[in-house]
N, C-alpha and C positions, 0 to 999 in steps of 0.2 A: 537116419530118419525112420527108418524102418521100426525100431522099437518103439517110435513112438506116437506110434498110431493109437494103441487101444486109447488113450488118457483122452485123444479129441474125440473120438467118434463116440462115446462113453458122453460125456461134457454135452456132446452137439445134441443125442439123444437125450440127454437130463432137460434140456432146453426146449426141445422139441414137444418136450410132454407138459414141462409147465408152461410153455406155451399158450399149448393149446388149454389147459385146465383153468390159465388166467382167460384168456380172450370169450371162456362162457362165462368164466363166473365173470368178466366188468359188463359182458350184454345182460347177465340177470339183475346187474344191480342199480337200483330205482336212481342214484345221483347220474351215475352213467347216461342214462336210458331217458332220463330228464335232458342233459347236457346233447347226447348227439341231436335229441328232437328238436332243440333250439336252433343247433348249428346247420341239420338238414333244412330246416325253415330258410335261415338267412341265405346257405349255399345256394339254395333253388330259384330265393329271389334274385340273387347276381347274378347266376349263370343267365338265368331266364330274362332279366332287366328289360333287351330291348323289346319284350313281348309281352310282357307282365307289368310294368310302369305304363301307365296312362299317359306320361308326355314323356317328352325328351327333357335334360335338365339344362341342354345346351340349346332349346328351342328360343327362336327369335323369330315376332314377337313373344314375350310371353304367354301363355295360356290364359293366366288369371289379372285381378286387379292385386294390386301392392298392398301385403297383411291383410288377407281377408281369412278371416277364421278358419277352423273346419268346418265344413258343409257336404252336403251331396255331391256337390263336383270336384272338392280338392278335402280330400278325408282327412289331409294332415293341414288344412290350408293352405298360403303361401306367404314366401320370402317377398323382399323390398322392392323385388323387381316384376314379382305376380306369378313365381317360379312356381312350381307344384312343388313341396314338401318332400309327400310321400313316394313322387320320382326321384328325390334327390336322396333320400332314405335309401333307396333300392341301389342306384347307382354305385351310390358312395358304400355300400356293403362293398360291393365288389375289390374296392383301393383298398378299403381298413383292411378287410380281411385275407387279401393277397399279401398285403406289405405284410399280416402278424403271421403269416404261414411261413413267408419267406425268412423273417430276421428270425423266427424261432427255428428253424432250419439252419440259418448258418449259424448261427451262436450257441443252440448245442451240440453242431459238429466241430466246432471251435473250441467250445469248451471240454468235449470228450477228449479230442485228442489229447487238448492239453493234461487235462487230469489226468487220462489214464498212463502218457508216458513219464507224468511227475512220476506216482505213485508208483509206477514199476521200477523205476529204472534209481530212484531215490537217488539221495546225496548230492553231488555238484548239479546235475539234470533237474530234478526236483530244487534246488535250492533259488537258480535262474529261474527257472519258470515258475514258481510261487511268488516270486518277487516280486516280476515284472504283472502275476497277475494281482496281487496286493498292492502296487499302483495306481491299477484301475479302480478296485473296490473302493481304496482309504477316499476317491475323489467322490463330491458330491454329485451324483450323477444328473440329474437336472442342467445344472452351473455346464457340466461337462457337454450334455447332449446341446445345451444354446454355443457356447463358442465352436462344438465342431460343424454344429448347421450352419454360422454365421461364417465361419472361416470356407466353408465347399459352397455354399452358395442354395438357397431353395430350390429342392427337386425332391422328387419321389427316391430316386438315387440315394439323395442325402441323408431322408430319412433312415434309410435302408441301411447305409454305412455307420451311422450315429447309432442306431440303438443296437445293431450290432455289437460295435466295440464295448457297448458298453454295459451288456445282457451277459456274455458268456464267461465272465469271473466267476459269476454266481454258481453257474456250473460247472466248471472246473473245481473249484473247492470240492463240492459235491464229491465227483465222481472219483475225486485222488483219494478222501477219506476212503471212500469204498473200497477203488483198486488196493489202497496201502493194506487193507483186513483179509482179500481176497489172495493179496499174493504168496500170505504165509499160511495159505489153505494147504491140507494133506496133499487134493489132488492136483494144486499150481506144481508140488515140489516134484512128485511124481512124473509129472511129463519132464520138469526140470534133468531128473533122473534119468528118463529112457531118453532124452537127448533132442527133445522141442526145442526148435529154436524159439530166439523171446517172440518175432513177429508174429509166429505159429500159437504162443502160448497166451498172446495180449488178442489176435484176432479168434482165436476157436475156442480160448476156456475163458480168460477174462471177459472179452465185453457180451458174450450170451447173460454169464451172472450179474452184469453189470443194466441190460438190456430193460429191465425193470424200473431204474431210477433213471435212466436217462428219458425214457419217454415219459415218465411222470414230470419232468424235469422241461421236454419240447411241449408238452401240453400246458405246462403254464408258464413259460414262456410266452406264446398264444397272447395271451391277455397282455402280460407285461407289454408288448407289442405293438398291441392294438391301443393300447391308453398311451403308450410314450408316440406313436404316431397321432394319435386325437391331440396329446398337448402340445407335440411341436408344430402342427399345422392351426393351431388355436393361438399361439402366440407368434404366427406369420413364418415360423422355417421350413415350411412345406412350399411345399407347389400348388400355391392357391387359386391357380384356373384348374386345376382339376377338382372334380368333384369327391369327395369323402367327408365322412363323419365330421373328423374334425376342423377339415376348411368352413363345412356348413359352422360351425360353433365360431370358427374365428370370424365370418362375416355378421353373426348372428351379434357378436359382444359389442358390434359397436352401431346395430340398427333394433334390432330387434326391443330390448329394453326399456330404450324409447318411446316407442311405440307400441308397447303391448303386446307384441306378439309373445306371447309366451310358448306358441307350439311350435316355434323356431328351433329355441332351446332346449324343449325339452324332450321333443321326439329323437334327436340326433344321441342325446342322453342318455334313455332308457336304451338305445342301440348297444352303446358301447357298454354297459354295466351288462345287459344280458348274454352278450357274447363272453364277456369276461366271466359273469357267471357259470354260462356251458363249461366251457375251457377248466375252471378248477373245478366243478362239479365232476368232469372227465377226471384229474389230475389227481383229486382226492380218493375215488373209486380206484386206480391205478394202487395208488400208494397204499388202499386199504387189503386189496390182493392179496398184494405181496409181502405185504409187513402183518403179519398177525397181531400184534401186538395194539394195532390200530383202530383194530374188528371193534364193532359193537359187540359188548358180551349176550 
C-alpha cells in the first residue's frame, strides 16, 4: 500500500484545484446566480413559513370567503374553503422541496454506486446490474410511479420510494459511461501498478473525476423530483392532508375550474416551473464548467 500513495494524494490534489476553480467560475455565472436567487427566495419562504405566511393553511375557521380573488388581504386570494393561497404557497414550498432534495439525494447515491461499480468492475458485474437497471428504464415511468403509489399506499413516504426507484437508472447509465473512459485513464492504471486496491482506486481517483457529473446529475434530479411529486399528489397518490404544491393542484382540478378561480391553478404552477427552472439553470452552469465543449464561444 505503501507505493501507492503518490497516484491518490496527486488525484485528490488535481480535485481539490478544480474544485475550487469550478465553484467560482458557477458563482460568476449569470444562469447560476439566476438559479440560486430563486431557490434562496423559496428556501427562506419555508424555513421562515410559520412567520412569514400571513395565516395558517391548517387554520379553522378559515380566514377568508370561498374564491375570492386577489386583493389587499389574500394577495394570492383563496381556495373553496376561504384558505389563504399565498400561505398554502409558502407552506407547501416546504414538502415540494424537501421531498426533491431528498429523492434526488438518494437516487443519485443509488445511481453512482451502481454506475460506478458496473463500469469498473465490467463483465458479469456490469452485465447484472445494466440489466436489472434497463428494466427500470425500458418501463414507462409514469404507468410505473401510479402502480407503485397505489400498491404502498398514499404518503409522503410513498412518494419518496416511487420516484426514487425510478429516478436513479438515469444516473446510473450516466456515471458507468463515464467510469468505463476513466478506468482506462494512464493514471487509474498507474495506481493499479503501485498496488491501489479497487476500493482505494473507485473512492480517491474515480469518483473526484466523476464528482462533476454526478452533481450536475443531483441538481436536476431536483426538478425531476419536484414535478413527479406535483403529479403524483395531483392525481391523489400523495398524502393529500398535507399541504404541497401539488395537493394544492389536485384539490384545485376538481373546484377551482368551476368556479373561476384561476389563481388556484395557477399560483401553485408557476411555483413548480420556477423551481424546476433554478434547478437546471444550476445544472446547465455545472455541465458548462466542466465540459468545455459546452461554453459559449
Amino acid at each position: 500500500m505503501g507505493d501507492s500513495e503518490p497516484a491518490a494524494p496527486k488525484a485528490k490534489k488535481r480535485f481539490s484545484l478544480r474544485r475550487a476553480s469550478a465553484v467560482e467560475g458557477i458563482l460568476h455565472s449569470r444562469r447560476a446566480q439566476v438559479g440560486f436567487g430563486i431557490i434562496i427566495v423559496f428556501v427562506v419562504l419555508a424555513v421562515g413559513a410559520p412567520v412569514i405566511a400571513p395565516y395558517s393553511p391548517y387554520m379553522f375557521p378559515a380566514p377568508g370567503r370561498p374564491y375570492s380573488p386577489p386583493d389587499r388581504m389574500f394577495l394570492l386570494g383563496t381556495d373553496n374553503l376561504g384558505e389563504d393561497i399565498l400561505s398554502e404557497i409558502i407552506y407547501g414550498g416546504r414538502v415540494s422541496i424537501t421531498v426533491g432534495l431528498i429523492v434526488a439525494f438518494l437516487s443519485t447515491g443509488l445511481g453512482t454506486l451502481v454506475g460506478i461499480v458496473a463500469g469498473y468492475y465490467m463483465k458479469t458485474i456490469d452485465e447484472i446490474l445494466m440489466r436489472a437497471t434497463d428494466m427500470v428504464l425500458i418501463l414507462p415511468a409514469l404507468p410505473l410511479m401510479i402502480i407503485l403509489a397505489a400498491y404502498l399506499g398514499p404518503s409522503l413516504r410513498t412518494v419518496i420510494i416511487v420516484l426514487t426507484i425510478t429516478a436513479w437508472p438515469s444516473v446510473a447509465r450516466v456515471v458507468r459511461s463515464q467510469t468505463l473512459s476513466l478506468r482506462e485513464r494512464p493514471f487509474v492504471d498507474s495506481a493499479r501498478v503501485a498496488g491501489a486496491s479497487d476500493f482505494r482506486i473507485i473512492t480517491k481517483i474515480l469518483f473526484p473525476n466523476l464528482a462533476s457529473i454526478i452533481a450536475a446529475n443531483a441538481v436536476l434530479m431536483v426538478t425531476t423530483a419536484v414535478v413527479g411529486e406535483a403529479a403524483l399528489d395531483f392525481i391523489g397518490l400523495g398524502d393529500i392532508s398535507v399541504v404541497s404544491w401539488g395537493t394544492m393542484l389536485y384539490w384545485a382540478q376538481s373546484y377551482a375550474l368551476f368556479n373561476g378561480a384561476w389563481w388556484w391553478v395557477v399560483a401553485p404552477g408557476v411555483c413548480i416551473v420556477l423551481v424546476g427552472l433554478a434547478f437546471v439553470l444550476i445544472s446547465v452552469s455545472i455541465e458548462n464548467i466542466f465540459n468545455p465543449r459546452l461554453r459559449s464561444p
